[in-house]
C-alpha positions in Angstrom: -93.1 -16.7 47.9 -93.2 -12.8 47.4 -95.1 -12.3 50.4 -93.2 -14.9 52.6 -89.8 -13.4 51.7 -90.9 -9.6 52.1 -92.5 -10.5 55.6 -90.0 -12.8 57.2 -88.0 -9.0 57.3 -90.7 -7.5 58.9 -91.2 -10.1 61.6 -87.4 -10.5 62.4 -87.6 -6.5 62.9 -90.1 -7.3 66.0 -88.1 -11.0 67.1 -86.8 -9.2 70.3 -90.2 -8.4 71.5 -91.7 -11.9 71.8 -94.1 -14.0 69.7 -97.1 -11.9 70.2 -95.4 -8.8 68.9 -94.6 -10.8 65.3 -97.5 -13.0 65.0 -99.7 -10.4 63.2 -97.0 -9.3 60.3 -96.9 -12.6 58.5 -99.3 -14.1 56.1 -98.8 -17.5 57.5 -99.9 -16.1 60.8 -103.3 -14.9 59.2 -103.9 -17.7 57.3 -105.9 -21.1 58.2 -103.6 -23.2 59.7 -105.2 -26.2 58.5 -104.3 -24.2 54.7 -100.5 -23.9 56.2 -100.6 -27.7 57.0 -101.6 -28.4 53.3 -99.2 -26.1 52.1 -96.2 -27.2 54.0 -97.2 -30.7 53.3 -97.3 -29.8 49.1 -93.8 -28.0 49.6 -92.1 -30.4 51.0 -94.0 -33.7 49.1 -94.2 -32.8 45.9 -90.4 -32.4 44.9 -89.5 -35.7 46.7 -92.5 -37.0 44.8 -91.2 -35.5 41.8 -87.6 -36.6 42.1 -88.5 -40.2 42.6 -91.0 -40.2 39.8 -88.3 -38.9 37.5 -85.8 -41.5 38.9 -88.4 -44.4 38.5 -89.2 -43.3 35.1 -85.5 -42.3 33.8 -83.8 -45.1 35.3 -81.8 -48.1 33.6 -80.6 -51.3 35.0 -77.0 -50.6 32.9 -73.2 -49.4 33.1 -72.1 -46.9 31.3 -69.2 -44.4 31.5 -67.0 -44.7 34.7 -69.1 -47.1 36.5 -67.5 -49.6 34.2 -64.2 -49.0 37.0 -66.4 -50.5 39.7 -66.4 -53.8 37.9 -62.3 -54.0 38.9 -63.2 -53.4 42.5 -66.4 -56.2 42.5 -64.1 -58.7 40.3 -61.4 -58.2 43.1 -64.2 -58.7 45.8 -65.0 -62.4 44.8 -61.4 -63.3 45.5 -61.2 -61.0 49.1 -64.5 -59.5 50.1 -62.6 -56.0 51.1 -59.4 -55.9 48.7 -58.5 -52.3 50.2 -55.5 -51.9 47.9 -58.3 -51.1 44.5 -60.9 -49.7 46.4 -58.4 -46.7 47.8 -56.7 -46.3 44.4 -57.2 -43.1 42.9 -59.9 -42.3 39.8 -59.0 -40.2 38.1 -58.6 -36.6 40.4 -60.4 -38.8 43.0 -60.4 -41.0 46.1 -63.7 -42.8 46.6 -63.1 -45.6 49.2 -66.1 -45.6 50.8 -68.9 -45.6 47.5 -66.2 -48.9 46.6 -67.2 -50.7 49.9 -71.1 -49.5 49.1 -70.4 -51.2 44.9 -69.4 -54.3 46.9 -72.2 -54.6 49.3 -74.6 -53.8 46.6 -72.9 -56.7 44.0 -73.2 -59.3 46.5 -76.8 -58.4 48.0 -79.1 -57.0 45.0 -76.4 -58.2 41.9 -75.5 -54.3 41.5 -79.0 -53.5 40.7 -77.9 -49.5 39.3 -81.4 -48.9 39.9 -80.8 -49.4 43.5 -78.0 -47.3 43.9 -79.5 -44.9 42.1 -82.3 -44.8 45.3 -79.5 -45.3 47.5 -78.4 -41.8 46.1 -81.6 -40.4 46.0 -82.4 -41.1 49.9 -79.0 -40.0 50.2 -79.9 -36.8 48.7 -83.5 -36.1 50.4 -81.3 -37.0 54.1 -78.9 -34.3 53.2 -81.3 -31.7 52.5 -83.5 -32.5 55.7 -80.5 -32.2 57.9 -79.7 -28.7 56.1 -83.1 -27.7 57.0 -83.0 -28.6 60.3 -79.6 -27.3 61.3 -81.2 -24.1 60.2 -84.7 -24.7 61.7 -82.8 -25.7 65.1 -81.2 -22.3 65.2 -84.9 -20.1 63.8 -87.6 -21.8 65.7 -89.8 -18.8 65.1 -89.8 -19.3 61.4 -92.1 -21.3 59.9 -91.8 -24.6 57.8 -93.7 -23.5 55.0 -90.9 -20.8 54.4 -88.0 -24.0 54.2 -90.2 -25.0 51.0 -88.5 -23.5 48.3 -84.6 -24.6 49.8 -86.2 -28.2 49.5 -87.2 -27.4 46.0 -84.0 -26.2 45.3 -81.9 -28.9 46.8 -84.4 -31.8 44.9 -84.7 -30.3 41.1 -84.1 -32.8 38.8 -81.7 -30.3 36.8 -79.2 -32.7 38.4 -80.4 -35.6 36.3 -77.0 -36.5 35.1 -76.8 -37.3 39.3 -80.1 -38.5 39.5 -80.1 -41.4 36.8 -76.1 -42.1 36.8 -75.7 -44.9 39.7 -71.8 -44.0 39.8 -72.4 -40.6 40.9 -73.7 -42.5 44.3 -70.2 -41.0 45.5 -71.1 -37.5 45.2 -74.2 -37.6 47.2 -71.9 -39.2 49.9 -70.7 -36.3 50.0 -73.3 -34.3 50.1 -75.0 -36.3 52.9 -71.2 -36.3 55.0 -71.2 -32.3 54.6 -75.0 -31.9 55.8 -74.2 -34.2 58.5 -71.1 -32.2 59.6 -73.1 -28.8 59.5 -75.9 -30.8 61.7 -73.3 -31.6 64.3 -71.3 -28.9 64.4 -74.3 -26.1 64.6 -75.8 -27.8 68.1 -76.0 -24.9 70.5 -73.9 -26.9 72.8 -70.8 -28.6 70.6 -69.6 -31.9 73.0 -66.9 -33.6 72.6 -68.7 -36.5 71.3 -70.6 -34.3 68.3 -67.3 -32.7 67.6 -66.3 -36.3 66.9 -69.3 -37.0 64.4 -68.7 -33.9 62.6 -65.2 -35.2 62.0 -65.9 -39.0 61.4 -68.9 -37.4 58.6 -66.4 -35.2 57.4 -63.5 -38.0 56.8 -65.9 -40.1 55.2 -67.1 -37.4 52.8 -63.3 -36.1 52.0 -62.4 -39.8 51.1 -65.8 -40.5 49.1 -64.5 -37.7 46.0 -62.0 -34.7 45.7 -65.1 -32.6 46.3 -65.4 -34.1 50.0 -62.5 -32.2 51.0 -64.6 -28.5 50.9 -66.4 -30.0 53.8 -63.2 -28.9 56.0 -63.3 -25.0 55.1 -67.5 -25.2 55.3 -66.9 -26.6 59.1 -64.5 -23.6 59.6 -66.8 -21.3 58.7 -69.6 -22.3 61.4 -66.9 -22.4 63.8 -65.4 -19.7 63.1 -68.5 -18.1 63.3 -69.7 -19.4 66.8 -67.3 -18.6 68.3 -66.4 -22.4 69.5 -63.6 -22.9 71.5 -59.9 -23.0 70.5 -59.3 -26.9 71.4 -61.5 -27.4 69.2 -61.5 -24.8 66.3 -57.5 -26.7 67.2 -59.1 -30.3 66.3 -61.1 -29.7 63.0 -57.9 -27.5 61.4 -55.2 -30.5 62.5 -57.4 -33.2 61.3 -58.7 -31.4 58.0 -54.6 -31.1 57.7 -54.0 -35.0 58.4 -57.2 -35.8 55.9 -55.8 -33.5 53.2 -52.0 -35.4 53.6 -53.5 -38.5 53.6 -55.8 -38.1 50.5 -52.4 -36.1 48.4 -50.2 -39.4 49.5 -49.0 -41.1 46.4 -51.4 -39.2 44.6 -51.1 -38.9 40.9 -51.4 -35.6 39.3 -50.9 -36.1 36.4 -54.6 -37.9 36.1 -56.2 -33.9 36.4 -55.4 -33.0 32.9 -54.1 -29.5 32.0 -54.0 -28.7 35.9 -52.5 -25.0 34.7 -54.8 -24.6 32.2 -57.3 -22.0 34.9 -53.9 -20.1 36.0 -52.9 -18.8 32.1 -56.4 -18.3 30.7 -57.4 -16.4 33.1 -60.4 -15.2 31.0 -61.7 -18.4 29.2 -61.7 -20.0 32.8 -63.6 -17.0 34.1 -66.5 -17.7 31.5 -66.1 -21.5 32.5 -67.0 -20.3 36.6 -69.7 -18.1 36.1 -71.5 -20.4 33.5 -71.0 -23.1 35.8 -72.8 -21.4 38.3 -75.4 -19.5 36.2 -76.2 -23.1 34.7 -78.6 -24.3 37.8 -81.0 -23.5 34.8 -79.6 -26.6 33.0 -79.2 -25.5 29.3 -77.3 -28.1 27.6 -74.4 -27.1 25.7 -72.5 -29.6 23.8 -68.5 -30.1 24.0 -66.8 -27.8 22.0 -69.7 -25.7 20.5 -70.9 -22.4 21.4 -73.9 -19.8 21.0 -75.2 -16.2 22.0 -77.7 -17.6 24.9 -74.6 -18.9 26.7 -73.9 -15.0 27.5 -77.1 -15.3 29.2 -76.4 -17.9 31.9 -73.0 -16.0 32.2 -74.8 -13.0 33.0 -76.5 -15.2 34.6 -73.4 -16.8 37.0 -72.7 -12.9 37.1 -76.3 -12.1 39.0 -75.9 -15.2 41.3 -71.5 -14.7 43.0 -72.9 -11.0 42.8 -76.1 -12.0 45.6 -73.8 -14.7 47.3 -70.9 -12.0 48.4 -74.1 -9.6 49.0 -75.3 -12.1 51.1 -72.1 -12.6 53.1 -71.2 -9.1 53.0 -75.0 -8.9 55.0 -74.9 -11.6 57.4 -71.8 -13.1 56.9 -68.9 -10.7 58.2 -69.9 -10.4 62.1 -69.5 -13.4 64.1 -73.3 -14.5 64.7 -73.9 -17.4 68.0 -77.9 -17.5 67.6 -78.8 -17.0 64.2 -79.4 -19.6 61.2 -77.6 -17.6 58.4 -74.0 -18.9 59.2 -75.5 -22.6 58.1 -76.1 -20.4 54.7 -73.0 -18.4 54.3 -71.0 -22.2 54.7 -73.4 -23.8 52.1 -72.5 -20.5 49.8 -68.6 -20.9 50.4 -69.1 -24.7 50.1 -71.0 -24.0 46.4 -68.1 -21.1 45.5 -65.0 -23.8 46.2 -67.0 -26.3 44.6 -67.5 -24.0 41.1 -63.7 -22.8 41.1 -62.6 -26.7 41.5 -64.4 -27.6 38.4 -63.0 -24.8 37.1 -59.5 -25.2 37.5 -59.7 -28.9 36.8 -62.5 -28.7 33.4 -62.3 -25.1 32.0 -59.9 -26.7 29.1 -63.3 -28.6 28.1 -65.0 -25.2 27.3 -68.1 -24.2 28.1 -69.8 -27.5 27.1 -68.3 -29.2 30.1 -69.4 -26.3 32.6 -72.8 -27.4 31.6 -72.6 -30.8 32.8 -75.8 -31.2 34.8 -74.4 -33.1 37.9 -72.1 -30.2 39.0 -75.6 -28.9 39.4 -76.1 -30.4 42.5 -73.4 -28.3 44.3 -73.6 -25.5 42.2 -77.3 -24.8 43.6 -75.9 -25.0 47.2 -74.6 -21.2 46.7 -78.5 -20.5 46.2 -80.0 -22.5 48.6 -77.0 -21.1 50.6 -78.2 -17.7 49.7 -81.7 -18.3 50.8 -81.0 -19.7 54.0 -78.8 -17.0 55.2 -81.1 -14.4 53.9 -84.2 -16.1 55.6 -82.9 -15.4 59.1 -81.2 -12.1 58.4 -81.9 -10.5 61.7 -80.9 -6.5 61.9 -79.6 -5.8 65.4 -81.7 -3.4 67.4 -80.2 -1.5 70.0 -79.9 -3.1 73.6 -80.6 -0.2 76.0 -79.3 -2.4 78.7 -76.2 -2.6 77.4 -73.5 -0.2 78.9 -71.3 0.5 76.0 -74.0 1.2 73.9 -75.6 3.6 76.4 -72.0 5.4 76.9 -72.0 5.0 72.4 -75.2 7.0 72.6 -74.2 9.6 74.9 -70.9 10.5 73.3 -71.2 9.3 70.0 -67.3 8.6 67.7 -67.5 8.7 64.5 -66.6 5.1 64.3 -69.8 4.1 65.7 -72.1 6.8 63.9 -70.5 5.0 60.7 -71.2 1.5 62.1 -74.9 2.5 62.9 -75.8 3.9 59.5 -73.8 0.8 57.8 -76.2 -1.1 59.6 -79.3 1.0 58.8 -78.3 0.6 55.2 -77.8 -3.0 54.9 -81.0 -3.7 57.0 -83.2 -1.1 55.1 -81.6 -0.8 51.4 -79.2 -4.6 51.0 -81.3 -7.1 52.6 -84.9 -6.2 50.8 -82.9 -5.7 47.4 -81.2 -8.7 48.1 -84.2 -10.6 48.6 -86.2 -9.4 45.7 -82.9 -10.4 43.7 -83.0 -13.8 44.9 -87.1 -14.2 44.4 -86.7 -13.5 40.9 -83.5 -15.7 40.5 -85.4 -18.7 41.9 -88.8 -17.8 39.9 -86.4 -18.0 36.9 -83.8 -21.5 37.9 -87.5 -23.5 39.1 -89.6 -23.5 35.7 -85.7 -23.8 33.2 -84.6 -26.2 35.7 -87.3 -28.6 35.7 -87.8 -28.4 31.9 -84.1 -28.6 31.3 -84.3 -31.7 33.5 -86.9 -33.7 32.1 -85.4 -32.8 28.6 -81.9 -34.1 29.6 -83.7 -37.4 31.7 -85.6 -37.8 28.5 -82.4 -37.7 26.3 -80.3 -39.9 28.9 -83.0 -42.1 28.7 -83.0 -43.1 25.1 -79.2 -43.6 25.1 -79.2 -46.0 28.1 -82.1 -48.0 26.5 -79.7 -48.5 23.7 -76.4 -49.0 26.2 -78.3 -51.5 27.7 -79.1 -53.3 24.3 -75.7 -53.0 23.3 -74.6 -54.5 26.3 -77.0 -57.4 26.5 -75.6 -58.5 23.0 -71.8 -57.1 23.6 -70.8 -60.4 21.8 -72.0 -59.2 18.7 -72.4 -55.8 19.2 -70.0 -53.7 16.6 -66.8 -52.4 18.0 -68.0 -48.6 17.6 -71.4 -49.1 19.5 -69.1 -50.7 22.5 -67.3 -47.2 22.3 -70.0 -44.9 22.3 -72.7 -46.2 24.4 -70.3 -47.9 26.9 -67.1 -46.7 27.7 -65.3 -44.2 25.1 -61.9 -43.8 27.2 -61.2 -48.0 27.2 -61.1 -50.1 24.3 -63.6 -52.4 23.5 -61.9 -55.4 24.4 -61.3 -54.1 28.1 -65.1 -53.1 28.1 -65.8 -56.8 26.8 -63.9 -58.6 29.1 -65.8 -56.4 32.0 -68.9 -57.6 30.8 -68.0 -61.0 31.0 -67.4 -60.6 34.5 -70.7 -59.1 35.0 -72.2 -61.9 33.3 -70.3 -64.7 35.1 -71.6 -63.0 38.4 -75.3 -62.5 37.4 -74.6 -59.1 37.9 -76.6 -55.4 36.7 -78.5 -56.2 33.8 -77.2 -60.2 33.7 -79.1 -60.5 37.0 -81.7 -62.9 35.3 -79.3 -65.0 33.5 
């Protein structure tokens, strides 16, 4: 990965003189290809393999938690197939109308089999980070696959298990799969009419799938803001990310986001919650309410990564770029920074326990896969002798542009190879932590929805206190009970076999 990262600067110095000039400054160039093949193949297999081992081997065919809501909506859907009324009503800070319609096409084809959604989610998952790659790809088809590896390792670590092996979080991958769909259509070199409308339709879906979906809007600004796409519609995207927005805030209930001002007057406290947030795409597990001195280092670490993500925009992200791949990165990175501060604002009276929640994971390591992209196709701009104004620049140089040139010179020869080296050792340090972290927490989460699912098997006789903890803590037993019964009636999750 060292050498990859070093040399893809080197290459994209010569990308102006043709393939023939770059070819020999690469590893990948030098090596085998038959040994690239294998190694792209490894890169790209073995964390799909991986993530659907984990999910086979984690997974259990119970409810827990929230999901226990989607029993109202598939209760509802037995008396009218598509009750629309339930399935728009809000949960909690969210709107998630369309994973409601998925809940009642899954109860009345596979009897809510969680282990379904939960590959429903999955696919979901690998989709989104294939489209990622090849928005990017579309716009760098000099560099090659096997450097794409490590953002596919990124995207699939199980670190997210609380995702991974939580069938309700289905929603969240919804909208991870509507935001890679909306970069997809919105980066084509030529933006029609018709992809415009995708991008929208993908982004609509998203913002009503979670509160999260919403971020999709400012990404799309930011790609095309970027490439320079015409004002009609830059026009579009802004008046129908302002319709979405009313529409979603209708009749909406704010008082279900508890403490809501908690982020503006602990300003510090809420601070600590961000960067941990962030610097937790290690997954250390931190329990509610208690603390200890390694949580300074994910801080520190939360510190390293915004610090490398404004670097990163700083270096590719402040001139408007109409060729390059590294504005699909700097909208992943604004997309991962929204995310963060919106957990923030809404969790940070939780503490830091609730910062380390393993699925925020999943769009918390956008900002480095973000980071990665755009620094993967940081090209430096050489100097077009063709080009009248910079001929007339070079003749009778201002000051202005003297500045300009050795801004450039320094962020091409000083930023970008510290920037890379920064990133290198961030992702030598999130893969190994992550994938531990994960497995630990999958192993955990494992052993409690064994015992959910044996709880719930024998909820008729099951003591109140086990109904609490291993189903549903926020409802009372008897409301958890009487959901039950409605899974049972229906042969539904676990009831399935009678």
């Amino acid at each position: 990965m060292t050498q990859f990262m070093s040399e893809v600067q080197g290459t994209e110095l010569t990308v102006s003189s043709g393939p023939a000039a770059s070819g020999g400054h690469r590893l990948v160039d030098r090596l085998n290809p038959k040994v690239v093949a294998v190694l792209t193949a490894l890169g790209f297999g073995l964390p799909v393999i991986g993530y659907f081992w984990f999910l086979e081997h984690y997974s259990v065919n119970t409810m827990i938690g929230d999901q226990w809501d989607d029993v109202n909506i598939i209760q509802q859907s037995y008396v009218h197939f598509f009750d629309w009324g339930p399935m728009w009503a809000q949960h909690y800070e969210n709107r998630i109308f369309f994973p409601n319609i998925i809940v009642v096409l899954l109860a009345h084809t596979v009897h809510f089999n969680i282990k379904v959604e939960e590959n429903l989610g999955a696919v979901m998952l690998v989709v989104a980070t294939a489209f990622i790659i090849w928005a990017h790809k579309r716009r760098s088809p000099s560099t090659p696959w096997l450097y794409y590896c490590p953002a596919a390792i990124l995207a699939l670590s199980v670190v997210q298990y609380g995702n991974t092996i939580w069938g309700f979080q289905l929603a969240w991958y919804m909208v991870l799969l509507s935001l890679a769909t909306a970069i997809l259509l919105l980066d084509r070199v030529t933006l029609t009419w018709i992809t415009l409308v995708g991008a929208l339709a993908a982004a609509v879906v998203g913002s009503f799938s979670s509160l999260q979906g919403l971020l999709i809007w400012p990404a799309g600004l930011v790609l095309l803001y970027f490439r320079r796409r015409p004002l009609p519609q830059l026009g579009i995207w802004i008046a129908v990310a302002a319709a979405s927005t009313v529409l979603y805030f209708r009749g909406y209930n704010f008082s279900e986001s508890p403490f809501p001002q908690y982020a503006r007057h602990h300003l510090l406290p809420a601070l600590k919650f961000f960067l941990f947030a962030i610097g937790d795409v290690v997954g250390k597990p931190v329990g509610l309410g208690t603390s200890s001195p390694d949580d300074n280092f994910v801080i520190l670490f939360g510190i390293v990564i915004v610090v490398l993500a404004i670097g990163t925009i700083v270096i590719c992200g402040l001139r408007r770029d109409e060729h390059s791949g590294s504005p699909v990165g700097v909208a992943l990175i604004c997309c991962g920074l929204l995310f963060a501060a919106l957990v923030t604002q809404g969790r940070s009276f939780l503490g830091l326990g609730a910062a380390s929640f393993s699925r925020y994971t999943t769009f918390d390591i956008l900002i480095l896969v973000g980071i990665y992209l755009a620094l993967l196709d940081r090209r430096p701009h050489p100097v077009d002798e063709g080009d009248l104004e910079t001929n007339l620049s070079a003749s009778f140089p201002s000051h202005s542009h003297r500045h300009s040139r050795r801004s450039g010179r320094w962020l091409d020869r000083v930023a970008l190879p510290c920037a890379r080296i920064v990133l290198l050792v961030v992702i030598l340090i999130q893969i190994p932590f992550g994938i531990y972290h994960g497995v630990q927490g999958g192993r955990n989460q494992y052993v409690f929805d064994v015992k959910a699912a044996s709880v719930l098997r024998n909820i008729n006789h099951a003591p109140n206190g086990e109904v609490s903890f291993y189903l549903f803590f926020l409802e009372p037993p008897a409301s958890t009970r009487e959901r039950a019964r409605v899974l049972e009636d229906h042969h539904l999750s676990l009831f399935a076999n009678g």
